[in-house]
C-alpha positions in Angstrom: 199.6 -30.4 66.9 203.2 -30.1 69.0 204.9 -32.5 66.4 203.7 -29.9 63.5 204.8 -26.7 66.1 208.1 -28.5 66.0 208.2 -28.9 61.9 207.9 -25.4 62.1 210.0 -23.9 64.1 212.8 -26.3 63.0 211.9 -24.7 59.5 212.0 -21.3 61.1 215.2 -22.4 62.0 216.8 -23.8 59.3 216.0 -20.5 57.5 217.4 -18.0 60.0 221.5 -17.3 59.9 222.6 -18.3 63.5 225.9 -17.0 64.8 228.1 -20.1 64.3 229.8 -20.7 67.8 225.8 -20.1 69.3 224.4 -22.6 66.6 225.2 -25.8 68.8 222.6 -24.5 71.6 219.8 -23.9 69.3 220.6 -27.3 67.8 220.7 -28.7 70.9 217.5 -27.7 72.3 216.1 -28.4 69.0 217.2 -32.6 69.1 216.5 -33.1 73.1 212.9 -32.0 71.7 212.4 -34.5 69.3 214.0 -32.3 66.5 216.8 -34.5 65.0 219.0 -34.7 61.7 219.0 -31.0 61.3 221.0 -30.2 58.3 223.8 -27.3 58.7 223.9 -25.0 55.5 226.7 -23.3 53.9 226.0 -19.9 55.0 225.4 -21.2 58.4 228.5 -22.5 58.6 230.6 -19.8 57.5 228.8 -16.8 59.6 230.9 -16.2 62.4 230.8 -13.7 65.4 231.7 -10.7 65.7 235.8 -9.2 66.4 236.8 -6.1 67.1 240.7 -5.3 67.1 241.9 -3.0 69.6 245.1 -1.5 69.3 247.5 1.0 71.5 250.0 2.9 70.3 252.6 1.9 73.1 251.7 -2.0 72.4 252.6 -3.6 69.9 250.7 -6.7 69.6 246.6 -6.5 69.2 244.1 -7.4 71.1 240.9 -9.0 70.1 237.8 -8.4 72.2 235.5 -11.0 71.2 231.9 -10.7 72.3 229.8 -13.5 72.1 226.5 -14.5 73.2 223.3 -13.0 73.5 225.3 -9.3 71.7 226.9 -11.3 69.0 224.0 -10.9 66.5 219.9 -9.5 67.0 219.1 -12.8 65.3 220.2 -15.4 68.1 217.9 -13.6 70.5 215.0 -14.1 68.6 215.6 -17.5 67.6 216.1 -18.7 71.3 212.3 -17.5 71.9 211.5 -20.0 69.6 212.9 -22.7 70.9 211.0 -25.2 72.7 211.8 -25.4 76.1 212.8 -28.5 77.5 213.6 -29.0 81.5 215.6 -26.0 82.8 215.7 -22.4 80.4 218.8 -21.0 80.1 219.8 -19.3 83.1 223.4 -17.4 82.6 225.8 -17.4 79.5 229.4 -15.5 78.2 228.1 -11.9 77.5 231.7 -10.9 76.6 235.1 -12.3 76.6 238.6 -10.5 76.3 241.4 -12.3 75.4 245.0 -11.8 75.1 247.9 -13.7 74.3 251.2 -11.5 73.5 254.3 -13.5 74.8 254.7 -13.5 78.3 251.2 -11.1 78.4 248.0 -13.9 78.9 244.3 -12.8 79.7 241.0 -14.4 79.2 238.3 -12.7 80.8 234.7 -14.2 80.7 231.6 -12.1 81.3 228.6 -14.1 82.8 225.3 -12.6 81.9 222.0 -13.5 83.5 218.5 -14.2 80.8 215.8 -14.9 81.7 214.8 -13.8 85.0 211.3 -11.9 85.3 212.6 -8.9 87.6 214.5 -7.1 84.7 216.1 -4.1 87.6 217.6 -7.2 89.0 218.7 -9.5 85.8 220.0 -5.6 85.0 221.7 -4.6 87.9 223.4 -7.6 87.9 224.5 -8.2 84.6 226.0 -4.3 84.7 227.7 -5.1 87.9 229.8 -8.1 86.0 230.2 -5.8 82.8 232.0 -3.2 84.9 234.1 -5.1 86.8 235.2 -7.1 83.8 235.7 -4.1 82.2 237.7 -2.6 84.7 239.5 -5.5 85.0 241.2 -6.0 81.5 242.2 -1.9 81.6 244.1 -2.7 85.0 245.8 -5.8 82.8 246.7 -3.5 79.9 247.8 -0.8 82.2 250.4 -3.3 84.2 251.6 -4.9 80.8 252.4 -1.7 79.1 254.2 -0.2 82.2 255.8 -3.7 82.6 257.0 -3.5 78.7 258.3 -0.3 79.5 260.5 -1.7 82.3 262.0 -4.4 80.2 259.3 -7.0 80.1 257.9 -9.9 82.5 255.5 -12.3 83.3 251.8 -11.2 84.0 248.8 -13.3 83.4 244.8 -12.7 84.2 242.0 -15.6 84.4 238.5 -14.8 85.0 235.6 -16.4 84.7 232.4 -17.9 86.1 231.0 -21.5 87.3 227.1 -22.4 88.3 227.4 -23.3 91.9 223.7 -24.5 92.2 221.0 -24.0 89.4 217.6 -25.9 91.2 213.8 -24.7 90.9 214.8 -22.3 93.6 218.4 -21.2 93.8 220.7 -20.2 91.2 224.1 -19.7 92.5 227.1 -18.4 90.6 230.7 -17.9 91.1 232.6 -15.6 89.4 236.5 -16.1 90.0 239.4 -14.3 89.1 243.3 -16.1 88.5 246.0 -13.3 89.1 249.3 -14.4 88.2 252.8 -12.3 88.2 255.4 -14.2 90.5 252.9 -16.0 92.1 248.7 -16.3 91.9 246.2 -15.2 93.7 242.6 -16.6 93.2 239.4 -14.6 94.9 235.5 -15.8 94.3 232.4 -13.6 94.5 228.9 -15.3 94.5 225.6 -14.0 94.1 222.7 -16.2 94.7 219.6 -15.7 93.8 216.0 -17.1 94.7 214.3 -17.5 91.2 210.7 -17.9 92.7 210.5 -14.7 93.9 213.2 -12.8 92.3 215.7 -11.7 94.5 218.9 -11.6 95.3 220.1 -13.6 98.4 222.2 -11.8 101.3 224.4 -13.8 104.4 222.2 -11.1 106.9 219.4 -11.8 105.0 219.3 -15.4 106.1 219.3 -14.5 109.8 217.2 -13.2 112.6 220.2 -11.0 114.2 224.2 -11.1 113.7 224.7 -14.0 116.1 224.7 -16.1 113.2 228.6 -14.5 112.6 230.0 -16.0 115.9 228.3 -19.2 115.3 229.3 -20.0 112.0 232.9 -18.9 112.7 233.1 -21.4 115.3 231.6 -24.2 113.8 234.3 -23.4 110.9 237.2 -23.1 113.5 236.0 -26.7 114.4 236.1 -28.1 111.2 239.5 -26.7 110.3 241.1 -28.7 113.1 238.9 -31.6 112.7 240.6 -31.6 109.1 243.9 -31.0 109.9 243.5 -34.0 112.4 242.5 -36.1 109.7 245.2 -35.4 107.6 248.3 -32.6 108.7 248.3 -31.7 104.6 245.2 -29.6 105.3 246.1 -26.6 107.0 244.5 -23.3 108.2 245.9 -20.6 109.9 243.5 -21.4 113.2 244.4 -21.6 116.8 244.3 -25.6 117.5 247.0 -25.8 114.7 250.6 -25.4 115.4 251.2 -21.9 113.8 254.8 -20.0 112.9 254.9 -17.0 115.4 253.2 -14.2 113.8 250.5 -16.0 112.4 247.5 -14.1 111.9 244.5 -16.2 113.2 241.5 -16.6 111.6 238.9 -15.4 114.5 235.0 -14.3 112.5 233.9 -14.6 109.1 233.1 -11.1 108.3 228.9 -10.1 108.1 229.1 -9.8 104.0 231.3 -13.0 103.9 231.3 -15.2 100.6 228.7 -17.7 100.7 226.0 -19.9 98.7 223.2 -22.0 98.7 223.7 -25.5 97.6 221.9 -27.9 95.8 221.1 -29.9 99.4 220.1 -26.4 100.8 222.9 -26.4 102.9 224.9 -23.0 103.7 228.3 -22.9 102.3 231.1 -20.4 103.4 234.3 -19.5 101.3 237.5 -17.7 102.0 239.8 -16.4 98.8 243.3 -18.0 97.8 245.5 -17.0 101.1 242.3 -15.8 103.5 242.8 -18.5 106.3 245.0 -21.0 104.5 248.8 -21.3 102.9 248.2 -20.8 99.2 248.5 -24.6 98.1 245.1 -25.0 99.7 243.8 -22.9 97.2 239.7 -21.5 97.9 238.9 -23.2 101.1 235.2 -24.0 101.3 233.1 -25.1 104.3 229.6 -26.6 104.5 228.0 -25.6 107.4 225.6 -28.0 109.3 221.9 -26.8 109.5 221.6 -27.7 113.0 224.5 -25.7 114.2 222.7 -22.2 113.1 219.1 -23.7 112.8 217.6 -21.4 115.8 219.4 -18.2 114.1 217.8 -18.7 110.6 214.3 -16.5 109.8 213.0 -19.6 108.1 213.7 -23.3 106.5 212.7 -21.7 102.8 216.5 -21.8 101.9 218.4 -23.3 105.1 217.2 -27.5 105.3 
């Protein structure tokens, strides 16, 4: 009975036009089932997603915004419900991507979108959230290049995109991080994290029974930036313990909203942006935080281990 299910929907599938830079999932999904020597048609090959030119009169070169993924055609929606699912569903893809690439002009902006979740005013908010900021994102790049091309020219580049921090029965992390480049870069992260089993979205207050949690962590961090810097004088924070340049700013507290996720070892992990607490050749500096050094501050083990 399941091997004739498959003979179907591979039929089902081999008579539907999938968007061809989606086709490879379906496929995919299709062989790591049992579903094997699928044969690509013509037509298949030669359907491609959907670009829309945009131009502005004070710019001379045009800009495609490419949107791919779940809005690139009606079709690949429907086809993904009827593919058998095998291990994990997927959990977040590219909504929409803008790129640009006019001389000394570069951007690339990835939209994550989350599928899939059973709390649709979260999977909504969520995926809104990352529309608008990308959004706004890519009109502050256009708005810099064309004042910059009105100067003379330069150099201005934008990166943005998102990586899966922790995808487990339980916790789906993500990062979203954005690559700002004119003389030199800056690099920020945002995470959300959610809990899958009960469908919500995971704050750093949330975790705890009170704030204490901010001094604790902050210390425990402090410790493990000298520790590090100990170990090996390349790895440097702006933290008292380390010799400093007068005028340093310290890092004292994390802040109560700081950047965090769950990993896959259900440990708590902190992170502080490009520049935060560090020179800028250290880049995103991430710290894991023991369990047993904010173990009597947590409501519960659910997350925290």
């Amino acid at each position: 009975m399941k091997n004739h299910r498959l003979d179907e929907l591979k039929q089902e599938y081999m008579n539907t036009p999938v968007p061809e830079e989606l086709d490879f999932i379906v496929r995919k999904a299709l062989q790591e089932s049992g579903v094997t020597h699928m044969n690509q048609t013509e037509n298949q090959k030669k359907h491609s997603y959907k670009k829309t030119k945009i131009a502005a009169a004070s710019v001379a070169a045009a800009f495609a915004v490419m949107v791919v993924g779940a809005n690139a055609s009606p079709v690949f929606a429907a086809t993904l419900s009827k593919v058998p699912v095998v291990g994990s569903v997927i959990k977040v893809l590219t909504f929409q991507e803008y790129s640009v690439d006019d001389d000394t002009f570069q951007a690339n902006i990835k939209t994550p979108a989350i599928e899939g979740l059973d709390n649709k005013s979260l999977e909504n908010s969520l995926n809104q959230k990352y529309l608008e900021e990308n959004k706004k994102l890519y009109e502050q790049f256009q708005s810099e290049m064309e004042a910059q091309k009105k100067n003379g020219g330069g150099h201005l580049g934008v990166d943005s995109g998102y990586e899966i921090k922790t995808d487990t029965d339980q916790i789906l992390s993500i990062g979203r991080y954005t690559v700002n480049t004119v003389a030199s870069s800056s690099t920020t992260m945002k995470y959300d994290t959610i809990d899958k089993q009960n469908q919500i979205l995971i704050s750093l207050p949330s975790l705890f029974k009170d704030d204490k949690y901010i001094e604790a962590i902050s210390q425990n961090i402090k410790q493990q930036m000298v520790s590090q810097h100990k170990a090996d004088p390349e790895q440097m924070y702006w933290v008292e313990g380390i010799q400093q340049e007068d005028g340093t700013e310290l890092f004292e507290n994390i802040s109560r909203d700081q950047n965090f996720y769950i990993n896959a070892d259900h440990k708590l992990v902190i992170s502080f942006d490009k520049y935060e607490v560090a020179p800028g050749y250290m880049g995103i500096s991430e710290f894991v935080i023991p369990t047993e050094a904010i173990q009597n501050l947590l409501v519960g083990s659910d997350y925290i281990q």
